[in-house]
PDB file of N, CA, C, O and CB in Angstrom:
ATOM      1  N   UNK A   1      -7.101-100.971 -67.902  1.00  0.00           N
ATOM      2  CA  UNK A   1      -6.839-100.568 -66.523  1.00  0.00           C
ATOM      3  C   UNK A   1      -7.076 -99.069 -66.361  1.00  0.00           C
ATOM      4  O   UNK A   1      -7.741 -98.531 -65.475  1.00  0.00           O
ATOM      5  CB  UNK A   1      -5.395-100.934 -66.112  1.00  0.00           C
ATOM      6  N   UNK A   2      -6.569 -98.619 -67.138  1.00  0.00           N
ATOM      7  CA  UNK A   2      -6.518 -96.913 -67.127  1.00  0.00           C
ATOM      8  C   UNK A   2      -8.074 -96.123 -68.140  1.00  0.00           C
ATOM      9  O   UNK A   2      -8.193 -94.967 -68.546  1.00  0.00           O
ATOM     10  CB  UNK A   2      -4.636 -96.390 -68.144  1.00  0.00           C
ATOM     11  N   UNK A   3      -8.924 -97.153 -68.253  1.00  0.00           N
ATOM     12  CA  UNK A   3      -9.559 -96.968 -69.060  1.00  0.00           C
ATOM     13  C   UNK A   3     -10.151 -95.575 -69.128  1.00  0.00           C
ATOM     14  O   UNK A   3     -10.525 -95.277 -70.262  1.00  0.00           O
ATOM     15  CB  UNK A   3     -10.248 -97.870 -69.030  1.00  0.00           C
ATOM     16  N   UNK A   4     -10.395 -94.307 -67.863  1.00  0.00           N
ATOM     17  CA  UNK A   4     -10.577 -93.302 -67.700  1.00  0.00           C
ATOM     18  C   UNK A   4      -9.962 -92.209 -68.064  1.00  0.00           C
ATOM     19  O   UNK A   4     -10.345 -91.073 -67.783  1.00  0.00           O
ATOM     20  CB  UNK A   4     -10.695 -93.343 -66.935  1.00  0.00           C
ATOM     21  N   UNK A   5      -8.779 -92.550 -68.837  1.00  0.00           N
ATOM     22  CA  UNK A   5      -7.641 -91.660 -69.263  1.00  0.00           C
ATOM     23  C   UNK A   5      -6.690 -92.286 -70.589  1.00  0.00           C
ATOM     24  O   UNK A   5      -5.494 -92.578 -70.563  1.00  0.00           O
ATOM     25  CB  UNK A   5      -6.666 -91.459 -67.881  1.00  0.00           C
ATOM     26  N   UNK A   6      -7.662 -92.381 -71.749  1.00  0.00           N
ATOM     27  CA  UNK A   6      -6.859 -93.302 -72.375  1.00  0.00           C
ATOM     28  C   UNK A   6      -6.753 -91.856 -73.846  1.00  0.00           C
ATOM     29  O   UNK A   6      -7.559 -91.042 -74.298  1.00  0.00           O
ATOM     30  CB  UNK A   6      -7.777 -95.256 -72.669  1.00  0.00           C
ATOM     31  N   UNK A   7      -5.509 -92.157 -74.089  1.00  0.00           N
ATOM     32  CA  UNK A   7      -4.854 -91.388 -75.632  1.00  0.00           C
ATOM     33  C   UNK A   7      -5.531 -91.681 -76.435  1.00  0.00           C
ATOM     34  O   UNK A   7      -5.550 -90.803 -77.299  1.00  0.00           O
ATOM     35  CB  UNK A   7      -3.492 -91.708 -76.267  1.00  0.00           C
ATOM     36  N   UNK A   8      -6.374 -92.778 -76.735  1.00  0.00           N
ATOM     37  CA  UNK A   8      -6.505 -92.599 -77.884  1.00  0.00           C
ATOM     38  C   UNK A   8      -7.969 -92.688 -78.056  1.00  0.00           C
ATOM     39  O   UNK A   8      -8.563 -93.251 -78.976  1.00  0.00           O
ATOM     40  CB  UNK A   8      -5.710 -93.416 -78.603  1.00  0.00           C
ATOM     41  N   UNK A   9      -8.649 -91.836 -76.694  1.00  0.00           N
ATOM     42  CA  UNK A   9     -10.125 -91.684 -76.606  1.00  0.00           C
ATOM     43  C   UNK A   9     -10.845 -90.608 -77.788  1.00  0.00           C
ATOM     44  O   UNK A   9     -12.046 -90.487 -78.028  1.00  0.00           O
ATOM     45  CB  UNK A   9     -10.414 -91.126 -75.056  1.00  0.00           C
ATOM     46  N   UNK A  10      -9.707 -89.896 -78.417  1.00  0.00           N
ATOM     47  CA  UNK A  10     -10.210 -89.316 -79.263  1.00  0.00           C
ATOM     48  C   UNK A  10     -10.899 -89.708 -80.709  1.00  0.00           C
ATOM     49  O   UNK A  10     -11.667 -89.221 -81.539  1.00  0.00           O
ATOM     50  CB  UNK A  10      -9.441 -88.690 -79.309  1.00  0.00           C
ATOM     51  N   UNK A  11     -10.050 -91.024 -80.449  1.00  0.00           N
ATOM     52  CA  UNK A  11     -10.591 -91.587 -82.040  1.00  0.00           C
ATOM     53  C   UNK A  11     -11.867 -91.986 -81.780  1.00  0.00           C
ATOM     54  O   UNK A  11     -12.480 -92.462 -82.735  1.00  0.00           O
ATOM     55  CB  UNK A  11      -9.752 -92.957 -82.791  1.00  0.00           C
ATOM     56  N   UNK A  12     -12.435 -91.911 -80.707  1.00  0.00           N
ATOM     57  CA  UNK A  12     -13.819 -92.624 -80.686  1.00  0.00           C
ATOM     58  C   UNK A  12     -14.940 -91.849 -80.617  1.00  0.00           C
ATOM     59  O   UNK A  12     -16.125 -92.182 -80.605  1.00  0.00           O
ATOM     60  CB  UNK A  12     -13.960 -93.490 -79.619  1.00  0.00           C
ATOM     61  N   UNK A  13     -14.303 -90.522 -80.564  1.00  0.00           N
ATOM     62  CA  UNK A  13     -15.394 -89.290 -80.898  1.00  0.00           C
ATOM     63  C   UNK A  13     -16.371 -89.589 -82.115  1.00  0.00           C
ATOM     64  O   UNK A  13     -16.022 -90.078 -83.189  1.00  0.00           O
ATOM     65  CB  UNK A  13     -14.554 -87.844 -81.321  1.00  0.00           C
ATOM     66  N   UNK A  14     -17.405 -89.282 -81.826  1.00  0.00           N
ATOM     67  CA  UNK A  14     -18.701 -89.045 -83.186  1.00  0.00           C
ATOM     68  C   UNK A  14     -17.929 -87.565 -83.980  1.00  0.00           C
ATOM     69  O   UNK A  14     -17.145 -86.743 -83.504  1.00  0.00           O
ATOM     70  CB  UNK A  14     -20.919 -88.498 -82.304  1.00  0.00           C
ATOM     71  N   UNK A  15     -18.624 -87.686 -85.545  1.00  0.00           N
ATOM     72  CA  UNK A  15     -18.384 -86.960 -86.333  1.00  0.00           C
ATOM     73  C   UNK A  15     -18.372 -85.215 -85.241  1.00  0.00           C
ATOM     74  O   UNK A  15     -17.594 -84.273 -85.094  1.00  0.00           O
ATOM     75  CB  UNK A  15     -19.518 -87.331 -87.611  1.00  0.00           C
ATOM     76  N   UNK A  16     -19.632 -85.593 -84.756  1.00  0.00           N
ATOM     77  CA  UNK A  16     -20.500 -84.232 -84.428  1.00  0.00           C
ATOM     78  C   UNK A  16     -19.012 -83.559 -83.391  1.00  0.00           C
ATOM     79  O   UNK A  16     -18.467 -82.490 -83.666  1.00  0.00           O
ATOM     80  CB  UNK A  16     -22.491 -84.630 -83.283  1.00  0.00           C
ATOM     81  N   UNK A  17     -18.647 -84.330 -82.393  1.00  0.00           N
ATOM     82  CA  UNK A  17     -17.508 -84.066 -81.557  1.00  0.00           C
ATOM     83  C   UNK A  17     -16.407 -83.679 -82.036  1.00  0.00           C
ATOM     84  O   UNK A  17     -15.623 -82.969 -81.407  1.00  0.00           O
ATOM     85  CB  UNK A  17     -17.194 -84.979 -80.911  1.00  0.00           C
ATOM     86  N   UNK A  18     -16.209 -84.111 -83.240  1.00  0.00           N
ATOM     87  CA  UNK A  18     -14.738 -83.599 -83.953  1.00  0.00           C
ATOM     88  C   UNK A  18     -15.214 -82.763 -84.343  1.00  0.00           C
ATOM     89  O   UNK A  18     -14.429 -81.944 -83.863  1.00  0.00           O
ATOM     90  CB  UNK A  18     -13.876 -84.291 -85.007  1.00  0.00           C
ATOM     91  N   UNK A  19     -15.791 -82.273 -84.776  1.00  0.00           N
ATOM     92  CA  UNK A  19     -16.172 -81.279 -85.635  1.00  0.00           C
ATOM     93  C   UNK A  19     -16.923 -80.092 -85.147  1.00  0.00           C
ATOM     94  O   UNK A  19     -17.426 -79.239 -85.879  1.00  0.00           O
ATOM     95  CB  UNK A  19     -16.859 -81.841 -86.558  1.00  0.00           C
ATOM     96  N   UNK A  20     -16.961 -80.110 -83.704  1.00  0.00           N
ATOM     97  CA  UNK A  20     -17.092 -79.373 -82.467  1.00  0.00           C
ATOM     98  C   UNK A  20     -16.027 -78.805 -82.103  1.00  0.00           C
ATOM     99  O   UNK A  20     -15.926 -77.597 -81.887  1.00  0.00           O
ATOM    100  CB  UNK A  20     -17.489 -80.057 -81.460  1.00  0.00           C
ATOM    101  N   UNK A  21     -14.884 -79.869 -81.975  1.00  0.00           N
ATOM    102  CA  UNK A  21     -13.669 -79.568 -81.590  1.00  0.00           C
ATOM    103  C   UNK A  21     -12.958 -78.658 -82.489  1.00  0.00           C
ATOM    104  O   UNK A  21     -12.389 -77.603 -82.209  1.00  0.00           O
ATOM    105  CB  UNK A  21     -13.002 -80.686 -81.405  1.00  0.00           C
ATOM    106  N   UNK A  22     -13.093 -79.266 -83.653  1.00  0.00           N
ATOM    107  CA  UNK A  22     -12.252 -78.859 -84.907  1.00  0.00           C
ATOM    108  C   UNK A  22     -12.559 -77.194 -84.807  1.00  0.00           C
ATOM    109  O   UNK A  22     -11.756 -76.282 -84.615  1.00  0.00           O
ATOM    110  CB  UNK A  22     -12.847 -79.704 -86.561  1.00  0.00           C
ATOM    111  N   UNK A  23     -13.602 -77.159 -84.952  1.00  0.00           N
ATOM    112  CA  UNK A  23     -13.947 -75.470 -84.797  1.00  0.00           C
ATOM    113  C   UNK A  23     -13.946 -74.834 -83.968  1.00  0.00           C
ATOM    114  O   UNK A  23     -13.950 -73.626 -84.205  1.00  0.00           O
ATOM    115  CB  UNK A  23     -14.901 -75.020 -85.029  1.00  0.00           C
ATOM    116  N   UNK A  24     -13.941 -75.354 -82.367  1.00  0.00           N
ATOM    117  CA  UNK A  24     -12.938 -74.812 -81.421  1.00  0.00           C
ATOM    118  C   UNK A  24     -11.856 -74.209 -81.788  1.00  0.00           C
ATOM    119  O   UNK A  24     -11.614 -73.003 -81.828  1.00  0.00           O
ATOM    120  CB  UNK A  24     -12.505 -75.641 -80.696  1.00  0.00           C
ATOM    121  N   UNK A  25     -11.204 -75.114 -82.059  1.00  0.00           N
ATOM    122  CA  UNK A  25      -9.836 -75.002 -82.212  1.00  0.00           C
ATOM    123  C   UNK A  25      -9.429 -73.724 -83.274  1.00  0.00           C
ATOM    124  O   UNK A  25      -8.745 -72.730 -83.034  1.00  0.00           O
ATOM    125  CB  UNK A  25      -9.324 -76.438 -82.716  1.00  0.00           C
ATOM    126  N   UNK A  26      -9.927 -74.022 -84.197  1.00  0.00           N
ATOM    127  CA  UNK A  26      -9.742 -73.188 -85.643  1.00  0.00           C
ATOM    128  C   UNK A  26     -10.398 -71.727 -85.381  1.00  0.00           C
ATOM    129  O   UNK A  26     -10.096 -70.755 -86.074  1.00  0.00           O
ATOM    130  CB  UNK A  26     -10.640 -74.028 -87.083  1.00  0.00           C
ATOM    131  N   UNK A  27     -11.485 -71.663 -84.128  1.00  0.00           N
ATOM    132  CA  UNK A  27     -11.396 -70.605 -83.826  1.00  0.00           C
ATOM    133  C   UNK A  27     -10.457 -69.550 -83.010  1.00  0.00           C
ATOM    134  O   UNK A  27     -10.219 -68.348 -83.123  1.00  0.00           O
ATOM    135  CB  UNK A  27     -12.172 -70.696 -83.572  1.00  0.00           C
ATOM    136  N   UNK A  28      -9.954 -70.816 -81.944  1.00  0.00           N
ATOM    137  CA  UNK A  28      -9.189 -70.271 -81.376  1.00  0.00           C
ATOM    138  C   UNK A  28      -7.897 -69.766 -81.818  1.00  0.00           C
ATOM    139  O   UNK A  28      -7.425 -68.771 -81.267  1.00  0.00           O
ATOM    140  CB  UNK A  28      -9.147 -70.859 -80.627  1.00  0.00           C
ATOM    141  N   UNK A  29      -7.066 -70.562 -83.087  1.00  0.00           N
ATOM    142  CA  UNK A  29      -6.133 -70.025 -83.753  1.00  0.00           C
ATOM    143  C   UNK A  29      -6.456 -69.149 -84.684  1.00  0.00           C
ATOM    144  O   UNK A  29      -5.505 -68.578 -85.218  1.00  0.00           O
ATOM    145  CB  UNK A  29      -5.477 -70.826 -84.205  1.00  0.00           C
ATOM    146  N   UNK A  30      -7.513 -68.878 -85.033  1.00  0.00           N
ATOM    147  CA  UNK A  30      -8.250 -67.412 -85.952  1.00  0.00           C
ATOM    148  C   UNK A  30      -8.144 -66.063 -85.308  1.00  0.00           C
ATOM    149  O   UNK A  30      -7.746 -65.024 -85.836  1.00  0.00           O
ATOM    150  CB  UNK A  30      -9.999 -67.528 -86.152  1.00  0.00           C
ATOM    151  N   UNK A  31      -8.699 -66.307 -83.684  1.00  0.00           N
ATOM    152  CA  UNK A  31      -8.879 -65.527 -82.939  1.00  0.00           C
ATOM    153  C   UNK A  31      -7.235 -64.546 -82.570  1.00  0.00           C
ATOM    154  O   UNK A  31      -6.920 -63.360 -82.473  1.00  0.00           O
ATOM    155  CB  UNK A  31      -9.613 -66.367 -81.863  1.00  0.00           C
ATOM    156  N   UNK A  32      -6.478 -66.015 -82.451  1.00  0.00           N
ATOM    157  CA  UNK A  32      -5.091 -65.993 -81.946  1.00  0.00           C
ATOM    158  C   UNK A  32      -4.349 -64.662 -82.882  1.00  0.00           C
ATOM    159  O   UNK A  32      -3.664 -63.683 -82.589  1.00  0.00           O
ATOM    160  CB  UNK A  32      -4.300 -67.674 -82.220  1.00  0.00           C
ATOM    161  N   UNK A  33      -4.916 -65.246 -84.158  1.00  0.00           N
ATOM    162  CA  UNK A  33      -3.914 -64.930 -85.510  1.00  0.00           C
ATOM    163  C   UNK A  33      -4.705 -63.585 -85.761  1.00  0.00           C
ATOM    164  O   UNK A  33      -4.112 -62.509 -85.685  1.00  0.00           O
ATOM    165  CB  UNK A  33      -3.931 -66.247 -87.074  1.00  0.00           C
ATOM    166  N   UNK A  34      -5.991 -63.656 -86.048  1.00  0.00           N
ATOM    167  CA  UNK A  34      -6.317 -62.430 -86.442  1.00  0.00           C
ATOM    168  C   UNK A  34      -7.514 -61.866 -85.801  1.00  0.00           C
ATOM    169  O   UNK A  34      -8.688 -61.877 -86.168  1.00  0.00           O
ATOM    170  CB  UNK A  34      -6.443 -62.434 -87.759  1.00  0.00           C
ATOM    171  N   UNK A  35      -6.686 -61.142 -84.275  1.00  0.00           N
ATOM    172  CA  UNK A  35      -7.544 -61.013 -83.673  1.00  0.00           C
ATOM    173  C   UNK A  35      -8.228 -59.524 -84.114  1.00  0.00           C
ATOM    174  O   UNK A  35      -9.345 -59.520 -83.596  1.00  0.00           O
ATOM    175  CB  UNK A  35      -7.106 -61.284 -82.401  1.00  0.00           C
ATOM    176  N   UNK A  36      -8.072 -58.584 -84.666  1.00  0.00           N
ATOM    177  CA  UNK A  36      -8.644 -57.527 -84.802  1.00  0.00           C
ATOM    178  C   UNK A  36      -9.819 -58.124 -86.254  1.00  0.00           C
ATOM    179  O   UNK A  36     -10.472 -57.333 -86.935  1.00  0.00           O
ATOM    180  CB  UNK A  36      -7.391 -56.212 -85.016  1.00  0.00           C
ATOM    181  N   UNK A  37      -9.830 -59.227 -86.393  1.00  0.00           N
ATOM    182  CA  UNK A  37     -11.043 -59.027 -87.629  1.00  0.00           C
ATOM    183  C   UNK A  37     -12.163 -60.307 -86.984  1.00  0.00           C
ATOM    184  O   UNK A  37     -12.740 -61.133 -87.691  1.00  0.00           O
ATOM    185  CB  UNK A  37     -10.279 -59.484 -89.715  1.00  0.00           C
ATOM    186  N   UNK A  38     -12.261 -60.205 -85.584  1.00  0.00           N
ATOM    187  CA  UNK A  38     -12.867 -60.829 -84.593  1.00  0.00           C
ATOM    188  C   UNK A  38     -14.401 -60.508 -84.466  1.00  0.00           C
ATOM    189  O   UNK A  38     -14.788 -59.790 -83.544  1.00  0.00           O
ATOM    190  CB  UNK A  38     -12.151 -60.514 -83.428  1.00  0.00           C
ATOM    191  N   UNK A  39     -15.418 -61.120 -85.532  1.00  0.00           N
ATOM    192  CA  UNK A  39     -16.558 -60.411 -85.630  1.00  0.00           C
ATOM    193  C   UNK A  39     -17.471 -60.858 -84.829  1.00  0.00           C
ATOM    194  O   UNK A  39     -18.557 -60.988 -85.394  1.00  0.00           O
ATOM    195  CB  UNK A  39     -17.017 -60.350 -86.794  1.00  0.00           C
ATOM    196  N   UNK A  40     -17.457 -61.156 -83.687  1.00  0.00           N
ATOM    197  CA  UNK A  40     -18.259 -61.283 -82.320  1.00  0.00           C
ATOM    198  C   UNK A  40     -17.878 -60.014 -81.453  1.00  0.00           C
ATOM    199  O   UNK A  40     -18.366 -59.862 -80.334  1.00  0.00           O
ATOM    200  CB  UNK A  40     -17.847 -62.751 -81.448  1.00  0.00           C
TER     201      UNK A  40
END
């Protein structure tokens, strides 16, 4: 029913998408954590 908004749409990500995400993420808590060694 809700098929447009479902929890557990993540598991159906391709490798490539997690691992898109994953490094999102890990940047963003890098960035978070150590932002003065921010080499961009």
């Amino acid at each position: 029913r809700h098929a447009f908004f479902d929890p557990a749409a993540h598991l159906s990500l391709s490798d490539v998408e997690k691992n898109q995400c994953e490094k999102y993420v890990k940047n963003l808590i890098y960035d978070d954590v150590y932002p003065q060694k921010r080499s961009t």
